[in-house]
C-alpha positions as CSV (number, residue, x, y, z in Angstrom):
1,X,141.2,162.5,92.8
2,X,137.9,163.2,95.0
3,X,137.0,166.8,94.4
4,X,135.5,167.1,98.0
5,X,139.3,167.1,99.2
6,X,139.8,170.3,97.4
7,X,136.9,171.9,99.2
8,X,138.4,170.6,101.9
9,X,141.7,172.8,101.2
10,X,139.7,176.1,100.8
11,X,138.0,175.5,104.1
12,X,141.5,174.9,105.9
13,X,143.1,178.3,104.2
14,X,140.0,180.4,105.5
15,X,139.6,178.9,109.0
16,X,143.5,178.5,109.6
17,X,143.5,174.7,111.4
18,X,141.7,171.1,110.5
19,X,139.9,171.4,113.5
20,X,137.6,174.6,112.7
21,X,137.8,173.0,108.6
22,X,136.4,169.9,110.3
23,X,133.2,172.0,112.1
24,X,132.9,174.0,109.1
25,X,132.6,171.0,106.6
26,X,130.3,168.7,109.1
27,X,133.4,166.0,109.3
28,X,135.3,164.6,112.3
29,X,139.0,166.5,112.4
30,X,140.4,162.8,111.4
31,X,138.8,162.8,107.9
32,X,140.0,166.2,107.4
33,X,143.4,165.2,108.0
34,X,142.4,162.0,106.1
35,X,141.9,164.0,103.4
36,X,144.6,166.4,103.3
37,X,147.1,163.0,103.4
38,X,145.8,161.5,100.5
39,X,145.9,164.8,98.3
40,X,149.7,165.4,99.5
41,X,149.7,161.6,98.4
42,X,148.4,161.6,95.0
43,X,150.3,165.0,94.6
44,X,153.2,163.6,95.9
45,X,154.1,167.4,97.4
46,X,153.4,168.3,101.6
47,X,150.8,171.1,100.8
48,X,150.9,172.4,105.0
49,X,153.0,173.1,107.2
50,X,152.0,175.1,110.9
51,X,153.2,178.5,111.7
52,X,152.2,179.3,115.3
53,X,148.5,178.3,115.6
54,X,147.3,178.1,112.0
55,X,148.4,175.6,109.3
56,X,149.1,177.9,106.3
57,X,150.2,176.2,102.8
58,X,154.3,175.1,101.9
59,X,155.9,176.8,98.9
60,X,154.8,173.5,97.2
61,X,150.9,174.5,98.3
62,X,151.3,178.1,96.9
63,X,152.1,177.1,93.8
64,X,149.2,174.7,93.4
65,X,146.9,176.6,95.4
66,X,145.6,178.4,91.6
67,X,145.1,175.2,90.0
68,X,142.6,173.9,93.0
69,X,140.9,177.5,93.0
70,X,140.1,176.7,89.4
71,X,139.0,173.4,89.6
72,X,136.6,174.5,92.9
73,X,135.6,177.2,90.5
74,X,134.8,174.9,87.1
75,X,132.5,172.7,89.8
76,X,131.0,175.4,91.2
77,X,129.9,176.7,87.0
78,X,129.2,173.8,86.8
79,X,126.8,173.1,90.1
80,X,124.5,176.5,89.3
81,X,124.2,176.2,85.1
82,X,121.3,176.4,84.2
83,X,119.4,176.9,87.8
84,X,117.3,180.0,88.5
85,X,117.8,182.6,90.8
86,X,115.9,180.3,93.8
87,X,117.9,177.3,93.1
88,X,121.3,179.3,92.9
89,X,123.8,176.8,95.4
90,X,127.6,176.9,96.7
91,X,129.0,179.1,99.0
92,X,129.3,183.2,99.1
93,X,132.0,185.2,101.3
94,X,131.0,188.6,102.4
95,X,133.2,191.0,104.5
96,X,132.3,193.9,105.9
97,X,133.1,196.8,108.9
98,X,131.5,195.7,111.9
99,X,129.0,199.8,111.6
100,X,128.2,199.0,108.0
101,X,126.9,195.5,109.4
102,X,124.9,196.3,111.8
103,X,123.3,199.4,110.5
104,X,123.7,199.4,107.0
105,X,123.9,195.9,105.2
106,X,120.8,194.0,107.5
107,X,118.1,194.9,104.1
108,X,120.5,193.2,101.9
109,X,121.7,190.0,103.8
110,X,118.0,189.5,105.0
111,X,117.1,189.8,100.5
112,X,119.8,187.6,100.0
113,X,118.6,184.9,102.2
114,X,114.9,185.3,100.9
115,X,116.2,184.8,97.0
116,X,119.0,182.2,97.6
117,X,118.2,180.4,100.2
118,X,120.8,177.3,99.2
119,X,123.5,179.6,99.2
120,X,126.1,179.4,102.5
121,X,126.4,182.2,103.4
122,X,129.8,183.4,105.3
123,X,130.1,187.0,106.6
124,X,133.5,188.7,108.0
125,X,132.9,191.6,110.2
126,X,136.6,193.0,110.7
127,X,139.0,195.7,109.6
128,X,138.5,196.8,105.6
129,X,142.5,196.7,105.2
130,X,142.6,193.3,105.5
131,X,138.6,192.9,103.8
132,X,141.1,194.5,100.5
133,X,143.7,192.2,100.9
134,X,141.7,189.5,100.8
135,X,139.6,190.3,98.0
136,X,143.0,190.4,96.2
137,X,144.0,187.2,97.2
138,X,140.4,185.8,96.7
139,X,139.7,184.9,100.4
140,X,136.3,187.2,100.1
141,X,134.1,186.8,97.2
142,X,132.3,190.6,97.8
143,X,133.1,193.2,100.2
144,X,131.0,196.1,101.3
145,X,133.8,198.5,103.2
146,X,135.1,202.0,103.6
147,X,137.7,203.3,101.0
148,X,141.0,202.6,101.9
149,X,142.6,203.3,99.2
150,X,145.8,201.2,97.9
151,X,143.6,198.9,95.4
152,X,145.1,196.9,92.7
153,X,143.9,197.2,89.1
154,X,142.1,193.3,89.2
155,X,140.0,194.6,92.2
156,X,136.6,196.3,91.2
157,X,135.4,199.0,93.6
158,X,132.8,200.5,93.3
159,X,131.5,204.0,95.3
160,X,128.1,203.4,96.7
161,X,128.1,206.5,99.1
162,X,129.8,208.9,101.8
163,X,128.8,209.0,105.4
164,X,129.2,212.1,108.2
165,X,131.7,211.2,111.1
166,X,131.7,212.5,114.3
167,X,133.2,212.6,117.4
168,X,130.9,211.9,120.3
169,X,130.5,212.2,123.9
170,X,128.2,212.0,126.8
171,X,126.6,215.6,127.9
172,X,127.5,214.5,131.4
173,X,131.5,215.5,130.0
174,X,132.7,218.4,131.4
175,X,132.3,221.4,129.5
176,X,136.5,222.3,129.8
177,X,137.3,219.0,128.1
178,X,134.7,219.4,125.2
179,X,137.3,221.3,123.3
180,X,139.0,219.8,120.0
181,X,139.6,222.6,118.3
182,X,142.0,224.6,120.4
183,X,145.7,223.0,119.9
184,X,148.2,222.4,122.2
185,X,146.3,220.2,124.5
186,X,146.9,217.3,127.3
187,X,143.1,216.0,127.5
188,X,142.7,213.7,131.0
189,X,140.2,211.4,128.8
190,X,140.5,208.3,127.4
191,X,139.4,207.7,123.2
192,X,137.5,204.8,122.9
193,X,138.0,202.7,119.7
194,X,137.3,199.6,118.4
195,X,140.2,199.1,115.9
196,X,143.2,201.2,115.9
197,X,143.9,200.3,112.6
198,X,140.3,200.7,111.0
199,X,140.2,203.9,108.4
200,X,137.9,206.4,110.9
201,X,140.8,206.0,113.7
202,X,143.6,206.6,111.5
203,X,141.8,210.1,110.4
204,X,141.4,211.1,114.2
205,X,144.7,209.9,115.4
206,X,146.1,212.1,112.4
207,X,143.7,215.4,113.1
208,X,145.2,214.9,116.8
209,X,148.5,214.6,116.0
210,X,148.5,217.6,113.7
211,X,146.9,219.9,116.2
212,X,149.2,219.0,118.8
213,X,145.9,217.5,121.0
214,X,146.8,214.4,123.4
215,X,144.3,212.5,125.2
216,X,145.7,210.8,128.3
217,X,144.3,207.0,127.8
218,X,142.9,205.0,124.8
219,X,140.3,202.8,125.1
220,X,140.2,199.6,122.3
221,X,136.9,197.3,122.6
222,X,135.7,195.5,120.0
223,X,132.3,196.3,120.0
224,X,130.2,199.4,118.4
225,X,127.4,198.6,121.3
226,X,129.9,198.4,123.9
227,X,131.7,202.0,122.7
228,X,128.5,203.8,122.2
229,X,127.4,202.4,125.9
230,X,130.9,203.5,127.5
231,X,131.0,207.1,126.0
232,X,127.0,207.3,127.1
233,X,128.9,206.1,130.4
234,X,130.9,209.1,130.3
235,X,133.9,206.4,130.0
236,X,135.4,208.4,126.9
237,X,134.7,210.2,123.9
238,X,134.9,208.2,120.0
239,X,134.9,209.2,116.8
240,X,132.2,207.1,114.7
241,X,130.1,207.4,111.5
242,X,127.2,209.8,112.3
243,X,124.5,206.7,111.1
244,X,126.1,204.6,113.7
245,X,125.0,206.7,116.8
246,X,122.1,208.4,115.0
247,X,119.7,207.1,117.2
248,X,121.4,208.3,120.5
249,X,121.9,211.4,118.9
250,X,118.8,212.0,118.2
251,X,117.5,211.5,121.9
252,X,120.2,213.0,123.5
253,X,122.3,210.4,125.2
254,X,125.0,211.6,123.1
255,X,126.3,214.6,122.1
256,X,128.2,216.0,119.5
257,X,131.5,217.7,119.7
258,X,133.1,220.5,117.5
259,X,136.2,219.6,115.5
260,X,138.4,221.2,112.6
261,X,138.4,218.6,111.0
262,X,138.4,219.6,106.9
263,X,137.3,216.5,105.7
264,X,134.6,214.5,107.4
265,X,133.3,212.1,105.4
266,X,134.3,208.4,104.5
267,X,133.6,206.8,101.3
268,X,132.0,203.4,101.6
269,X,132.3,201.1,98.7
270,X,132.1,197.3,97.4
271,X,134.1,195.6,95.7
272,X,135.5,192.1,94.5
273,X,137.8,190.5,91.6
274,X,137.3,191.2,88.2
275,X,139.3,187.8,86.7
276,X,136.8,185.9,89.3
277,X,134.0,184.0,88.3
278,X,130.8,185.8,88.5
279,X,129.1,183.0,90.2
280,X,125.1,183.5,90.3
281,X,125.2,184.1,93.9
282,X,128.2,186.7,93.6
283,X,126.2,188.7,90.8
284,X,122.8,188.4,93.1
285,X,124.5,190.0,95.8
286,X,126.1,192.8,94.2
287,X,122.3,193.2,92.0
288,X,121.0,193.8,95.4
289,X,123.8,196.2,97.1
290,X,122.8,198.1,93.7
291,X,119.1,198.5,94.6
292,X,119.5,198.7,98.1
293,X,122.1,201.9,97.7
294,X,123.1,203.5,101.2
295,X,121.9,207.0,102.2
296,X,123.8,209.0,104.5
């Protein structure tokens, strides 16, 4: 059996199709599915089948799937024993919220890449409900997210800070539609998100559905820039961690609106698997999220 073709298995899982495997892995789409037949051959099971647009594994797959994630894992010991910090090789999966990416995380990634510069690294900006999902099922080595609570006792996560939220809008809003305190409302504005699902959202949505506040539209774009530049627009108002529009904040082309809100704050944390194998690039990374701790 040629260990590449489990490698080869892993990429497929986290891209979801041969083709994007293929462009991942430097091979022609053929080889991949090459490769993939002469597993399934050896192993005398069908290990994919497709659902929709992605190929996701049989029952057959799932059950095997633990064995080739400790094989990958033994080679992987195996690669980086012995090798120093600078030689450290193989691959690392960071996920992250798309705020904590931009504004937060930049000193880290840029030390990781000074100290390992053989490492791959592969970085997920998207919602941290699925980011704890998959550290569970070990699709993400490390995550740095906000708490969302719900963790099971193999995941290890750790609190590195809290952060402010507020909501924001342009000071070109008028000054009657500036109120989120009062209940009882119909606001003719639009909320601008980018995830309606993400952690911040969910505490608005629940603030205005307590106080009996309804704003008439809701904006989803799935861009931090592209909110903070259609609020400034006077496009909408959005509710965001206070570091994220610090800077326009700051120089006025956003403003802050009153809330009664009793609990600002969000916790951000990181976290990964305790029964995985603290690989030399997973402990790196987490040595430097400890040095580099967020302020708020």
């Amino acid at each position: 059996m040629d260990l590449k073709y489990l490698a080869t298995i892993k990429a497929i899982l986290e891209t979801g199709s041969f083709q994007k495997a293929a462009t991942r892995l430097n091979y022609t789409q053929s080889t991949v599915t090459f490769q993939v037949r002469q597993l399934e051959a050896e192993l005398r099971v069908q290990l994919f089948e497709r659902v929709g647009r992605r190929m996701v594994l049989t029952q057959a797959g799932q059950e095997i799937l633990p064995y080739i994630d400790s094989v990958v894992e033994s080679v992987d010991r195996l690669c980086n024993f012995g090798r120093e910090k600078s030689d450290i090789r193989g691959v690392l999966r960071v996920a992250m919220p798309e705020t904590i990416l931009i504004y937060k995380s930049q000193p880290i990634l840029k030390a990781f890449r000074q100290q390992a510069p053989r490492v791959k690294l592969l970085i997920r900006s998207q919602n941290c409900y699925l980011t704890r999902n998959q550290i569970l099922n070990g699709d993400i080595d490390v995550a740095i997210h906000y708490d969302v609570g719900g963790y099971n006792p193999t995941i290890v996560a750790k609190k590195l800070t809290d952060f402010g939220q507020a909501l924001v809008a342009s000071p070109a809003l008028a000054v009657e539609e500036r109120d989120f305190v009062t209940r009882d409302q119909r606001k003719a504005l639009s909320l601008i998100s980018n995830d309606k699902n993400c952690i911040s959202q969910e505490v608005f949505d629940r603030y205005l559905k307590e106080r009996h506040i309804y704003v008439e539209n809701v904006i989803e774009l799935w861009s931090i820039e592209a909110i903070k530049r259609s609020v400034i627009s006077n496009l909408g108002v959005a509710f965001l961690p206070c570091f994220a529009a610090e800077e326009e904040l700051r120089d006025g082309r956003l403003i802050e609106l009153p809330t009664a809100l009793k609990e600002k704050n969000i916790s951000a944390i990181c976290a990964h698997h305790k029964n995985k194998w603290m690989s030399p690039a997973i402990k790196l990374f987490l040595d430097l999220v400890d040095e580099n701790i967020f302020t708020s």
